[in-house]
Predicted model as a PDB file, atoms N, CA, C, CB and O in Angstrom, pLDDT in the B-factor column:
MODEL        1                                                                  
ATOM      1  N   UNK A   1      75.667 -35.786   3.778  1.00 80.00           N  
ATOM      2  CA  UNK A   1      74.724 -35.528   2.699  1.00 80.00           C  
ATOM      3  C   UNK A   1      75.122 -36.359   1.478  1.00 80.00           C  
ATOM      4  CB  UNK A   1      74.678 -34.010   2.350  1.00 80.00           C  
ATOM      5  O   UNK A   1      76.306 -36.625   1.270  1.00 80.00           O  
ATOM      6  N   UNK A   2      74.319 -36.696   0.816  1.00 87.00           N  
ATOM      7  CA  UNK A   2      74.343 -37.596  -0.009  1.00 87.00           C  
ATOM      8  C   UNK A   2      75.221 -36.901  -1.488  1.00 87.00           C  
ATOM      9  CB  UNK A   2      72.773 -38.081  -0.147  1.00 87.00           C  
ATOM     10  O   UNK A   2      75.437 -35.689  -1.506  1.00 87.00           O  
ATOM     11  N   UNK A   3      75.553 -37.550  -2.351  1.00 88.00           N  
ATOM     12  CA  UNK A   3      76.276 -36.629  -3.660  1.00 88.00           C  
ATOM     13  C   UNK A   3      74.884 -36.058  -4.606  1.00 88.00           C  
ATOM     14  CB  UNK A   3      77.513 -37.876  -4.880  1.00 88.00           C  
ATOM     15  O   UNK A   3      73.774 -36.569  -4.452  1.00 88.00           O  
ATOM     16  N   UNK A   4      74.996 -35.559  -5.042  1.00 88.00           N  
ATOM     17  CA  UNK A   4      74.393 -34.873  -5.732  1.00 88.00           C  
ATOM     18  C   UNK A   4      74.344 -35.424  -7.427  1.00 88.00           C  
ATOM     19  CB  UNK A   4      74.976 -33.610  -5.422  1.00 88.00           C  
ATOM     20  O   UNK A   4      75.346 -35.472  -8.140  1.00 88.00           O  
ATOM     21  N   UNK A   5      72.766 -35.868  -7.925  1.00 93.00           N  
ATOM     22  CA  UNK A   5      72.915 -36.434  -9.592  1.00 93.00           C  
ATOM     23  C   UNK A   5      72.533 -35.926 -10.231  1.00 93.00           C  
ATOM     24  CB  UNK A   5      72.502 -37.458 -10.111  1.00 93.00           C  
ATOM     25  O   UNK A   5      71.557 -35.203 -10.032  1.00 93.00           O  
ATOM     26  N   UNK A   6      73.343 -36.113 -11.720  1.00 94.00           N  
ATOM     27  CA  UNK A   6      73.598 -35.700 -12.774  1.00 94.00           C  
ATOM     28  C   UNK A   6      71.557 -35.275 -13.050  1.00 94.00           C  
ATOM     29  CB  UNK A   6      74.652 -36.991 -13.778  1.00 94.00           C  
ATOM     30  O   UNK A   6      70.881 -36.289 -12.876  1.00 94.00           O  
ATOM     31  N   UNK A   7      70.917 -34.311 -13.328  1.00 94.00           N  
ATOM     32  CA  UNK A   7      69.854 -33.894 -13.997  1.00 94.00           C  
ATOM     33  C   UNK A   7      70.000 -34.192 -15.767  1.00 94.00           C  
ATOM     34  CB  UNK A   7      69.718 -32.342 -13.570  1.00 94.00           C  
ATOM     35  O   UNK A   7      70.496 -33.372 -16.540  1.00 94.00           O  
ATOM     36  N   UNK A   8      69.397 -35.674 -16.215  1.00 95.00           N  
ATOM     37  CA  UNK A   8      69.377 -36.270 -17.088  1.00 95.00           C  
ATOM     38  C   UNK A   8      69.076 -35.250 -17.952  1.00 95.00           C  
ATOM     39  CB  UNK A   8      68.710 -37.303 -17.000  1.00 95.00           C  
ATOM     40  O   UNK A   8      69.816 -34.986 -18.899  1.00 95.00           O  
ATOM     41  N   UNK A   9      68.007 -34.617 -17.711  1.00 95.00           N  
ATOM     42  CA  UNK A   9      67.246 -33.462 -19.250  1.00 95.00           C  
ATOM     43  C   UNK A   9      68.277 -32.856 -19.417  1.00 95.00           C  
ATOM     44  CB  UNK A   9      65.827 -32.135 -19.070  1.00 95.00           C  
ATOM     45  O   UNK A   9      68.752 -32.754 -20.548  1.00 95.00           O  
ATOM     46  N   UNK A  10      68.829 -32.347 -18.407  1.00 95.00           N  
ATOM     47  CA  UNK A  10      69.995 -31.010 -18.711  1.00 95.00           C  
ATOM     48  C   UNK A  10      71.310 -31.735 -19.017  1.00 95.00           C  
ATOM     49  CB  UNK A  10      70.314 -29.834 -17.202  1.00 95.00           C  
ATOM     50  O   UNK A  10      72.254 -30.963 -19.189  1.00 95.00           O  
ATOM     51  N   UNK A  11      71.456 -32.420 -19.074  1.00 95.00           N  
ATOM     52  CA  UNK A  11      72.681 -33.502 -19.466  1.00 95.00           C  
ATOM     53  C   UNK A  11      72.057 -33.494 -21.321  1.00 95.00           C  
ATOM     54  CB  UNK A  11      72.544 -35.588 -18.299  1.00 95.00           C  
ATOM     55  O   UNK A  11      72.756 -33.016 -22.215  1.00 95.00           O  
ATOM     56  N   UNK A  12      71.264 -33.845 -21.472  1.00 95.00           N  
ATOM     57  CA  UNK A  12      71.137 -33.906 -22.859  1.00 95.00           C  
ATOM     58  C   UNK A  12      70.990 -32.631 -23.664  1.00 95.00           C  
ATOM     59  CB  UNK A  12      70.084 -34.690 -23.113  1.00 95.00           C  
ATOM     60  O   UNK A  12      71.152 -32.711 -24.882  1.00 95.00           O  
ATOM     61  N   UNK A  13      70.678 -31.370 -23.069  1.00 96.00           N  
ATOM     62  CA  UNK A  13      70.308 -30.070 -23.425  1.00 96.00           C  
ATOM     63  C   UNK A  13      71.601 -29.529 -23.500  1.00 96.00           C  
ATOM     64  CB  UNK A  13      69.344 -29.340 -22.491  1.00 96.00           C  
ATOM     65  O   UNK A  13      71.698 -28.858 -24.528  1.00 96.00           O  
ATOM     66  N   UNK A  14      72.936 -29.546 -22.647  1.00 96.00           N  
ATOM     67  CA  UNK A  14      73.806 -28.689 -22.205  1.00 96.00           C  
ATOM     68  C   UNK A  14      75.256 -29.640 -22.423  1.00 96.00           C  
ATOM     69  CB  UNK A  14      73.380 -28.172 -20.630  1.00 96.00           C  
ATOM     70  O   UNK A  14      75.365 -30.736 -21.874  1.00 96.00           O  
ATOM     71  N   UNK A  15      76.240 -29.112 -23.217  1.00 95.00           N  
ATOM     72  CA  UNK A  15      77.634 -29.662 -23.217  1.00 95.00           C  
ATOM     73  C   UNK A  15      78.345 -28.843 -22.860  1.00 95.00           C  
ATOM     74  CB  UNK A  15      78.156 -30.126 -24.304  1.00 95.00           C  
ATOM     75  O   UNK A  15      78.240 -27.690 -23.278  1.00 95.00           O  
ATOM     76  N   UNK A  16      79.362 -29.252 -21.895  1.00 93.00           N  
ATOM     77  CA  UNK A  16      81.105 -28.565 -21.230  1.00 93.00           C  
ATOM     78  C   UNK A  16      81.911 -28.450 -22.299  1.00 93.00           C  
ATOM     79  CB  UNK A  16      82.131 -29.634 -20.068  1.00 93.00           C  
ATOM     80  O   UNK A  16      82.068 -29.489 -22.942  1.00 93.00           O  
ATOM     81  N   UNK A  17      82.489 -27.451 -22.687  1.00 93.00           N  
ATOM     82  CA  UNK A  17      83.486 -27.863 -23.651  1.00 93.00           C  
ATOM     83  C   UNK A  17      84.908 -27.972 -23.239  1.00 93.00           C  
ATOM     84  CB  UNK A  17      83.444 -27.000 -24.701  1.00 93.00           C  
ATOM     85  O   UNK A  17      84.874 -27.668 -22.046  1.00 93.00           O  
ATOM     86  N   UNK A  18      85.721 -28.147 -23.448  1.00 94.00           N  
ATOM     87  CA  UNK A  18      87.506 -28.224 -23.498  1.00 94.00           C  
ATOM     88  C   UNK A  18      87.721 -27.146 -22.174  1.00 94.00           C  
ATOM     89  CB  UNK A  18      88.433 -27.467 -25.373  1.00 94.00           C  
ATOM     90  O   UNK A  18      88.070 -27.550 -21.065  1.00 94.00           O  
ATOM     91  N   UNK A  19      87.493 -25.943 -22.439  1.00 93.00           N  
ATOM     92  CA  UNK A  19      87.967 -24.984 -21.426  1.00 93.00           C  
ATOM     93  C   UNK A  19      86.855 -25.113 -20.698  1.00 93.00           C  
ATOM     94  CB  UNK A  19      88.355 -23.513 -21.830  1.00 93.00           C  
ATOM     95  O   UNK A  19      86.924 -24.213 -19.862  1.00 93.00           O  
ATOM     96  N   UNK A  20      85.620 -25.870 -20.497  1.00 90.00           N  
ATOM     97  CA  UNK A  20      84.744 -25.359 -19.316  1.00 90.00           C  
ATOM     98  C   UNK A  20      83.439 -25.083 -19.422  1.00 90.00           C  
ATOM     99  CB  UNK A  20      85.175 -24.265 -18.834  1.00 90.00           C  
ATOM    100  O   UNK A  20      82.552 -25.469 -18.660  1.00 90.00           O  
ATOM    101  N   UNK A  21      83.254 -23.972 -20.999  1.00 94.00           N  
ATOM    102  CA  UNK A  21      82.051 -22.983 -21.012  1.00 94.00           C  
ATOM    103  C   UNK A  21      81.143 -24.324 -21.093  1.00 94.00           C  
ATOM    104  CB  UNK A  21      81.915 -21.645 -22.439  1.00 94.00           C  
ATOM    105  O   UNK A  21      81.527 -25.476 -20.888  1.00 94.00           O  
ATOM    106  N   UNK A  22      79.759 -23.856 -21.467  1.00 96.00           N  
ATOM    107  CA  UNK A  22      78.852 -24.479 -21.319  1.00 96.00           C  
ATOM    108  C   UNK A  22      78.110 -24.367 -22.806  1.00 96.00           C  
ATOM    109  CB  UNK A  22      78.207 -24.044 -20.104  1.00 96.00           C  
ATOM    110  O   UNK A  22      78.111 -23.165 -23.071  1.00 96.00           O  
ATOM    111  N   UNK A  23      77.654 -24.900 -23.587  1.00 97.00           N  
ATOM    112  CA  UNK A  23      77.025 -24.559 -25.037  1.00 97.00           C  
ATOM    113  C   UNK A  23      75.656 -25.242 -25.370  1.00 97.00           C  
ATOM    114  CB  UNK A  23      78.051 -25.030 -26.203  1.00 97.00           C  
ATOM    115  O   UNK A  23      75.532 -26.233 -24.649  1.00 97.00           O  
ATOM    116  N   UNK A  24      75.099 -25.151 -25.803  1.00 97.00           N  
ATOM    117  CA  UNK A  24      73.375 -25.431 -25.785  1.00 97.00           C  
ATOM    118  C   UNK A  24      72.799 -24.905 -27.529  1.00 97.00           C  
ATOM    119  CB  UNK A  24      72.429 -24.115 -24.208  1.00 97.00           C  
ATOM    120  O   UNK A  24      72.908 -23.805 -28.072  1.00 97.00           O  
ATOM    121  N   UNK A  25      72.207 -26.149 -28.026  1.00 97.00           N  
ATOM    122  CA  UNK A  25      71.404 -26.098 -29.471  1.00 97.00           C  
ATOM    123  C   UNK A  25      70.769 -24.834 -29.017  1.00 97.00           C  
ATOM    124  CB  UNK A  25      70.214 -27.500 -29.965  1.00 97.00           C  
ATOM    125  O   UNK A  25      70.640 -24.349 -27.893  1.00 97.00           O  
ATOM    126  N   UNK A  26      70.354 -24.376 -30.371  1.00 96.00           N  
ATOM    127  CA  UNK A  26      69.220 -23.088 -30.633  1.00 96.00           C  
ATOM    128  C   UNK A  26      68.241 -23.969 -30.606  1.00 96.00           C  
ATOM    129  CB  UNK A  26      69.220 -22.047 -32.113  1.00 96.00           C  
ATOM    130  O   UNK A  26      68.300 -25.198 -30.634  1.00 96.00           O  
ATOM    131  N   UNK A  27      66.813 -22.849 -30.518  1.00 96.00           N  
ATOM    132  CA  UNK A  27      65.373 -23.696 -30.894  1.00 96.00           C  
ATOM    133  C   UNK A  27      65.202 -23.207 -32.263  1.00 96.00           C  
ATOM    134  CB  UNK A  27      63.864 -23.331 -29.873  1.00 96.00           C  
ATOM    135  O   UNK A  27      66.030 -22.802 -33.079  1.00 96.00           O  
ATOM    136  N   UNK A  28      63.877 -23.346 -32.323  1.00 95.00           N  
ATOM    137  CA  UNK A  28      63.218 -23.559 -33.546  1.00 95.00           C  
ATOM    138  C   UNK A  28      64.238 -24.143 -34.597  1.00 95.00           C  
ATOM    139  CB  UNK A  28      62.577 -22.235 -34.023  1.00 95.00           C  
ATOM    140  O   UNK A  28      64.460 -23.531 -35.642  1.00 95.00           O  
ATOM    141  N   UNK A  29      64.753 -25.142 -34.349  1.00 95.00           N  
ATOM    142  CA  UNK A  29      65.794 -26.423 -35.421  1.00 95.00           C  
ATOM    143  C   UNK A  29      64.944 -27.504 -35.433  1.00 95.00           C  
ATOM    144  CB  UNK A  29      67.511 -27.105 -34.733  1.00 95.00           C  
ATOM    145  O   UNK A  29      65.699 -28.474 -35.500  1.00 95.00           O  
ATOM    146  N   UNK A  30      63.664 -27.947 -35.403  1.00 94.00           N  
ATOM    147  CA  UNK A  30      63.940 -29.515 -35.242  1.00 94.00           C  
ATOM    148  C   UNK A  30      62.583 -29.161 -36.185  1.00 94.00           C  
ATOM    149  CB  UNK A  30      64.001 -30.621 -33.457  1.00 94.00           C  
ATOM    150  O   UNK A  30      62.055 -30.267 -36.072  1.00 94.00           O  
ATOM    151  N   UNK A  31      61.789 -28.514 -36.908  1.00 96.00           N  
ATOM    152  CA  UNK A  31      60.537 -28.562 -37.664  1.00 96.00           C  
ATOM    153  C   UNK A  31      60.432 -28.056 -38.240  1.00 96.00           C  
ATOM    154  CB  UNK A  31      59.643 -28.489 -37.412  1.00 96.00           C  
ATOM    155  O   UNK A  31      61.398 -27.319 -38.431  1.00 96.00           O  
ATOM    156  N   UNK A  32      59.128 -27.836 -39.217  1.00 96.00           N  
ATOM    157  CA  UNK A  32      58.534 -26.833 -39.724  1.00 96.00           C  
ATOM    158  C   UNK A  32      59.819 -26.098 -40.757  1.00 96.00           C  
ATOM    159  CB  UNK A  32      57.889 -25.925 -38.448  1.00 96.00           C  
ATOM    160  O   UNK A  32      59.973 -24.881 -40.853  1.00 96.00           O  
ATOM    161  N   UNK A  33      60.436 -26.855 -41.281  1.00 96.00           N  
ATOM    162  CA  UNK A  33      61.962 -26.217 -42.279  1.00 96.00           C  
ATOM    163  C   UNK A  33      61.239 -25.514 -43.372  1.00 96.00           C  
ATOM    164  CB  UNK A  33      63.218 -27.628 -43.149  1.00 96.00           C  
ATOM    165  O   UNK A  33      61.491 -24.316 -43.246  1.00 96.00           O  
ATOM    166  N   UNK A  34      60.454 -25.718 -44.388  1.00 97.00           N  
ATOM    167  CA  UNK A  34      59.556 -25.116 -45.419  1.00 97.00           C  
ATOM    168  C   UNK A  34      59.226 -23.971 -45.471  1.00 97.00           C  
ATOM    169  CB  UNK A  34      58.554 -25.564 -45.493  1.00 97.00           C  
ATOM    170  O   UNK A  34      59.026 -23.476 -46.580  1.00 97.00           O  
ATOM    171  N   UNK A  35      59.074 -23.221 -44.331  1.00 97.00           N  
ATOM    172  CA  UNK A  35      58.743 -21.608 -44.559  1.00 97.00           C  
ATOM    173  C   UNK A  35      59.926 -21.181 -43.990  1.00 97.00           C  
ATOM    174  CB  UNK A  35      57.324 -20.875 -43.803  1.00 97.00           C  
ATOM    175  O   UNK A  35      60.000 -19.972 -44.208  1.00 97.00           O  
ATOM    176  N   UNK A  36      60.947 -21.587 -43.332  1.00 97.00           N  
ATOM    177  CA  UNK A  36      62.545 -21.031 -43.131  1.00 97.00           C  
ATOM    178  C   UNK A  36      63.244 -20.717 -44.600  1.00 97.00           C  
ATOM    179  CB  UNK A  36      63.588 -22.333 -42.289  1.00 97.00           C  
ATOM    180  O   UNK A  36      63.071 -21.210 -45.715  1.00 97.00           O  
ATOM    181  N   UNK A  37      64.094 -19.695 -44.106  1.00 97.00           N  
ATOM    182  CA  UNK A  37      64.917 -19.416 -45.512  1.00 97.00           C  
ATOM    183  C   UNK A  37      66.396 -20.533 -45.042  1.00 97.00           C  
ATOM    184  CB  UNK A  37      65.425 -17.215 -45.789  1.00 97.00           C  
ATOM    185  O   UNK A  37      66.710 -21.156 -44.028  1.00 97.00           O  
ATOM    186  N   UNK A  38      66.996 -20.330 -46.405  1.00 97.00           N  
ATOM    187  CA  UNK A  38      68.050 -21.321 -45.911  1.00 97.00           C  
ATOM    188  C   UNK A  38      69.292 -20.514 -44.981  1.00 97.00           C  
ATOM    189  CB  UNK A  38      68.747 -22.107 -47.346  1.00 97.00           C  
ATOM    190  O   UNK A  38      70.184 -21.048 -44.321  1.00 97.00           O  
ATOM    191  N   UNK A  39      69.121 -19.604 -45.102  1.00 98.00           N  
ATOM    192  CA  UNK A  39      70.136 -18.708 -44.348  1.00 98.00           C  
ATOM    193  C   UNK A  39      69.665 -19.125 -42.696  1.00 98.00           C  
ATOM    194  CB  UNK A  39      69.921 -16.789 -44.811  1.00 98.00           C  
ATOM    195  O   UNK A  39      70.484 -19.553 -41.884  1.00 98.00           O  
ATOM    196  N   UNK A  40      68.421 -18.947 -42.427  1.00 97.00           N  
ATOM    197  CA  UNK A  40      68.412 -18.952 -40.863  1.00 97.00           C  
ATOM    198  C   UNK A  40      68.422 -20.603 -40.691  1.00 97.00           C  
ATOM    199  CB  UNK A  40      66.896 -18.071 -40.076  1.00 97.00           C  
ATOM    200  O   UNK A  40      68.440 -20.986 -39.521  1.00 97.00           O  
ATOM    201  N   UNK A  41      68.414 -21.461 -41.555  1.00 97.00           N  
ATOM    202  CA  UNK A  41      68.378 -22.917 -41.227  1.00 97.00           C  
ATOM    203  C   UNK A  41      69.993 -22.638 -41.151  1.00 97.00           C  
ATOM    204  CB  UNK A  41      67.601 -24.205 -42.446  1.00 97.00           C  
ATOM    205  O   UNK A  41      70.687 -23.037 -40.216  1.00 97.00           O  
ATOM    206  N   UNK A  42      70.367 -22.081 -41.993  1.00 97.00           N  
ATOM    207  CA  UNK A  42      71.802 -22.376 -41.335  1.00 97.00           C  
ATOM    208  C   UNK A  42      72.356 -21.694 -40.192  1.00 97.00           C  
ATOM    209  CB  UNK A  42      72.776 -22.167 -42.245  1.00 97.00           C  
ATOM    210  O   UNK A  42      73.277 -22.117 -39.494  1.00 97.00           O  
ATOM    211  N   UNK A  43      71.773 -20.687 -40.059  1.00 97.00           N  
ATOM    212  CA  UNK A  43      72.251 -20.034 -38.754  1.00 97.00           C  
ATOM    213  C   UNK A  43      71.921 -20.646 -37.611  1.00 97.00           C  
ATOM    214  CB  UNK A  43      71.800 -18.763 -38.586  1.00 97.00           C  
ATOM    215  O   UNK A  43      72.736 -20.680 -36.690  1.00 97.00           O  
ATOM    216  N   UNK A  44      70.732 -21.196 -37.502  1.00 97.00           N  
ATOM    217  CA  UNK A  44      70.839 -22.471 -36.517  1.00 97.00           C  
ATOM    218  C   UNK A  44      71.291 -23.544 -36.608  1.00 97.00           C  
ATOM    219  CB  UNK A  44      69.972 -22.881 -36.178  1.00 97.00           C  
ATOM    220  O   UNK A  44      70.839 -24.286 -35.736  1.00 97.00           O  
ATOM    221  N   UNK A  45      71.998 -24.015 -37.270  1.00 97.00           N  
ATOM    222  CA  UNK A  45      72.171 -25.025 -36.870  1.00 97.00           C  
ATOM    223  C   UNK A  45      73.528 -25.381 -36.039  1.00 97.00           C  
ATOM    224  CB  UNK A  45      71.943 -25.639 -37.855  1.00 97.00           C  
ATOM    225  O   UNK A  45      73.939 -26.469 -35.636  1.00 97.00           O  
ATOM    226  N   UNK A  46      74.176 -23.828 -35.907  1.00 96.00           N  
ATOM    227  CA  UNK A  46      75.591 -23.763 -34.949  1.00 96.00           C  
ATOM    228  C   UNK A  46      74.735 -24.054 -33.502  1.00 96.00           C  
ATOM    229  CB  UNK A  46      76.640 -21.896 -34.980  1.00 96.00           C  
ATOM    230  O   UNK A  46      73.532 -23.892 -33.298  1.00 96.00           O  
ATOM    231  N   UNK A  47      75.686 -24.494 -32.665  1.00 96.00           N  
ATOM    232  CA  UNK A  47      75.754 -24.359 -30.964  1.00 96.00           C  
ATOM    233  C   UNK A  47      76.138 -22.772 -30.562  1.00 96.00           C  
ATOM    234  CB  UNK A  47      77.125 -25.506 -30.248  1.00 96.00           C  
ATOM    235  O   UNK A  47      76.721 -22.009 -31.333  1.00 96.00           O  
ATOM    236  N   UNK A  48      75.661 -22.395 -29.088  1.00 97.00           N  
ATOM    237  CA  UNK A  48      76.047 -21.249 -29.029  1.00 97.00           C  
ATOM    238  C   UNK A  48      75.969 -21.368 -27.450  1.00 97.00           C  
ATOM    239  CB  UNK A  48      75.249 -20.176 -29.875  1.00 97.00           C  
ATOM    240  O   UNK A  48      75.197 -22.193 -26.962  1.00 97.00           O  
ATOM    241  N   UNK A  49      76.847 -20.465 -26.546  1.00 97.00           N  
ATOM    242  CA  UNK A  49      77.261 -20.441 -25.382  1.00 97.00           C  
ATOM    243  C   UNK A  49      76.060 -20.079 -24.728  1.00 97.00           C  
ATOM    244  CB  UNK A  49      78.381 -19.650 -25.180  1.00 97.00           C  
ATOM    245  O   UNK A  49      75.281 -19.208 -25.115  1.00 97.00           O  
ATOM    246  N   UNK A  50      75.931 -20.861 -23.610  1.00 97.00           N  
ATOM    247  CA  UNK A  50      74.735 -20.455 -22.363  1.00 97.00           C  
ATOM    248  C   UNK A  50      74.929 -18.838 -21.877  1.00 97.00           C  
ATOM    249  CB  UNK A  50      75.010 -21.578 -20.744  1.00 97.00           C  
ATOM    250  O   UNK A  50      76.076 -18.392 -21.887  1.00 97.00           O  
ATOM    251  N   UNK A  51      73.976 -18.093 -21.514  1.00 96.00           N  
ATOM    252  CA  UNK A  51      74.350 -16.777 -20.947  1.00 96.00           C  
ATOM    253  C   UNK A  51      74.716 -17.308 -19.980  1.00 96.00           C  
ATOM    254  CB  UNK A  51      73.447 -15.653 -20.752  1.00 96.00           C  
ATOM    255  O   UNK A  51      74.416 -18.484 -19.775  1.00 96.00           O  
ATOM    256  N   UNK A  52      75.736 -16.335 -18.800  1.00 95.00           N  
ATOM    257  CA  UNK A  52      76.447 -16.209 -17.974  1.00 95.00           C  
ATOM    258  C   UNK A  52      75.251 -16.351 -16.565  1.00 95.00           C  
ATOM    259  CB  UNK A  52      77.325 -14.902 -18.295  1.00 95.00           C  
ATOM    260  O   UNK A  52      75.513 -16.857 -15.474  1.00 95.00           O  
ATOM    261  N   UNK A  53      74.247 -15.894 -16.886  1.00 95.00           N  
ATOM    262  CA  UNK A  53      73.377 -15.647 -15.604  1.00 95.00           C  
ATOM    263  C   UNK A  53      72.916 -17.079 -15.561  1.00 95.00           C  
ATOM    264  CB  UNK A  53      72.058 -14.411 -15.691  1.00 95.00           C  
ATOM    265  O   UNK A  53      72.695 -17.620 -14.478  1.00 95.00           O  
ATOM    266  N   UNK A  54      72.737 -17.825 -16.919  1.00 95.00           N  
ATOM    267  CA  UNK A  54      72.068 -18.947 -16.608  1.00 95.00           C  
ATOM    268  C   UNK A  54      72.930 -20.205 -15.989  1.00 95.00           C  
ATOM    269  CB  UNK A  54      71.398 -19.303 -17.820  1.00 95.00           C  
ATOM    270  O   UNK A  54      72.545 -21.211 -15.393  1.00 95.00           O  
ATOM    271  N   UNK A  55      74.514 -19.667 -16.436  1.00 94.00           N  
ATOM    272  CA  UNK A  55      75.260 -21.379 -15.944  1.00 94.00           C  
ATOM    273  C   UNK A  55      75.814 -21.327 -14.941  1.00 94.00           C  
ATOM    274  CB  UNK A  55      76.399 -22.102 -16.783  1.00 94.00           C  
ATOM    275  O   UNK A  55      76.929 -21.840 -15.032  1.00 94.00           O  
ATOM    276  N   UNK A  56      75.518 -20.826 -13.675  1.00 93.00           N  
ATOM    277  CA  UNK A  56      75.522 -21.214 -12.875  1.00 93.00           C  
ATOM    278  C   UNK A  56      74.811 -22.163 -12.261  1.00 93.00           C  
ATOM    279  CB  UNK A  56      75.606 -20.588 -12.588  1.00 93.00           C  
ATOM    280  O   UNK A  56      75.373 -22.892 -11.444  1.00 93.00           O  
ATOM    281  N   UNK A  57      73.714 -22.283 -12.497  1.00 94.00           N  
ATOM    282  CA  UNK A  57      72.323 -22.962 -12.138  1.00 94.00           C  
ATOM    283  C   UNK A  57      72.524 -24.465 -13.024  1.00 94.00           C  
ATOM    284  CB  UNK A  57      70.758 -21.859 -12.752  1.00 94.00           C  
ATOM    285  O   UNK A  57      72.403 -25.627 -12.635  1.00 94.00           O  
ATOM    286  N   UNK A  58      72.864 -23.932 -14.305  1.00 95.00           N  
ATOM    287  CA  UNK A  58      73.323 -25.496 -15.271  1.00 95.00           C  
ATOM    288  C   UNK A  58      73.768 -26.482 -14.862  1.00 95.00           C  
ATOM    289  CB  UNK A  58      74.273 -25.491 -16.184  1.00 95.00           C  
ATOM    290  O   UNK A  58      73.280 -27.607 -14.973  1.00 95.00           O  
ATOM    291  N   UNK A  59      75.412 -25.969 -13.986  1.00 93.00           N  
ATOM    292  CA  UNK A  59      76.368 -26.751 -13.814  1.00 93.00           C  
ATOM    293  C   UNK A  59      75.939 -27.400 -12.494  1.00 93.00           C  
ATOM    294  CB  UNK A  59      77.679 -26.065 -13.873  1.00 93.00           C  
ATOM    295  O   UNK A  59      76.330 -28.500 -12.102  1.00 93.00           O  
ATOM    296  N   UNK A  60      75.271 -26.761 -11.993  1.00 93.00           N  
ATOM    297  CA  UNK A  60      74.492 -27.360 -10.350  1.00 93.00           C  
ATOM    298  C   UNK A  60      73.655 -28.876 -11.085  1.00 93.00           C  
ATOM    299  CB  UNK A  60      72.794 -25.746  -9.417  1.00 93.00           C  
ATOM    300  O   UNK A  60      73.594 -29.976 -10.536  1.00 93.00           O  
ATOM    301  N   UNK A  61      73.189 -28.575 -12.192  1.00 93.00           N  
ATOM    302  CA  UNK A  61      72.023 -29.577 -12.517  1.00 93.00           C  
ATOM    303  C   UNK A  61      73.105 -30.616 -13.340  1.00 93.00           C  
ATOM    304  CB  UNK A  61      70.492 -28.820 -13.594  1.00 93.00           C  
ATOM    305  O   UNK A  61      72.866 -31.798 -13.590  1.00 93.00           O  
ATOM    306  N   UNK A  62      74.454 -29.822 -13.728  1.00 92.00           N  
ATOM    307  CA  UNK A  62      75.290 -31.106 -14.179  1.00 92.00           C  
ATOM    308  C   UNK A  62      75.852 -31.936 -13.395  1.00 92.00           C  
ATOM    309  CB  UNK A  62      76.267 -30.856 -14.876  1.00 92.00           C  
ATOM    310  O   UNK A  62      76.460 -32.891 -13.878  1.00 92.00           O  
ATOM    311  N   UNK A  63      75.758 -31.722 -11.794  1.00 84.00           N  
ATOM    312  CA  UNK A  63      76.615 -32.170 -10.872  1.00 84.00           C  
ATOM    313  C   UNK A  63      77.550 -32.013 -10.792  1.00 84.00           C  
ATOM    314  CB  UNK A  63      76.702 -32.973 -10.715  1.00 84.00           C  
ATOM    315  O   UNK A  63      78.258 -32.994 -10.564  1.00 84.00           O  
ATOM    316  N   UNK A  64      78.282 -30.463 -10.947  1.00 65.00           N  
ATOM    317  CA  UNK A  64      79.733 -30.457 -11.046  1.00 65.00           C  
ATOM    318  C   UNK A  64      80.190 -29.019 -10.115  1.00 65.00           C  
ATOM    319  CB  UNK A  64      80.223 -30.417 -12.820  1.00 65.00           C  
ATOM    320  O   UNK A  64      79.784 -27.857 -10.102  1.00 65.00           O  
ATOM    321  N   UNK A  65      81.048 -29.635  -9.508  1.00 56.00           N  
ATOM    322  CA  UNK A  65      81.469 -28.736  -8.089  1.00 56.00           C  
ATOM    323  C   UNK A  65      82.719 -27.981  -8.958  1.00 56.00           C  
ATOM    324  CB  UNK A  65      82.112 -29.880  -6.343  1.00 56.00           C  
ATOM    325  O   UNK A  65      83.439 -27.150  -8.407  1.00 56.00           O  
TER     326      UNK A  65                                                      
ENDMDL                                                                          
END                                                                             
């Protein structure tokens, strides 16, 4: 069977960090800033860990055994 490739979208959506986990931007960051308060612009603009149910399925689409 052939190797298995990297899923480009999810390569740009999803980073490994140091120990492993998996971390992923929030939405609603990229528009519409004007009716946001500055508190939740800042609260998004951290990274935050994939749920557990979802990275399994991630790391399949990262190509990583």
């Amino acid at each position: 069977m052939p190797k298995m490739k990297t899923s480009k979208t999810a390569a740009k959506r999803f980073k490994k960090t140091g120990t492993g986990k998996l971390r992923r931007e929030q939405a609603n960051n990229q528009h519409l800033f004007e009716k946001k308060s500055s508190r939740r612009k800042r609260r998004l603009e951290a990274d935050v860990d994939v749920h557990p149910g979802d990275a399994k399925k991630i790391k399949r689409l990262l190509a990583e055994r």
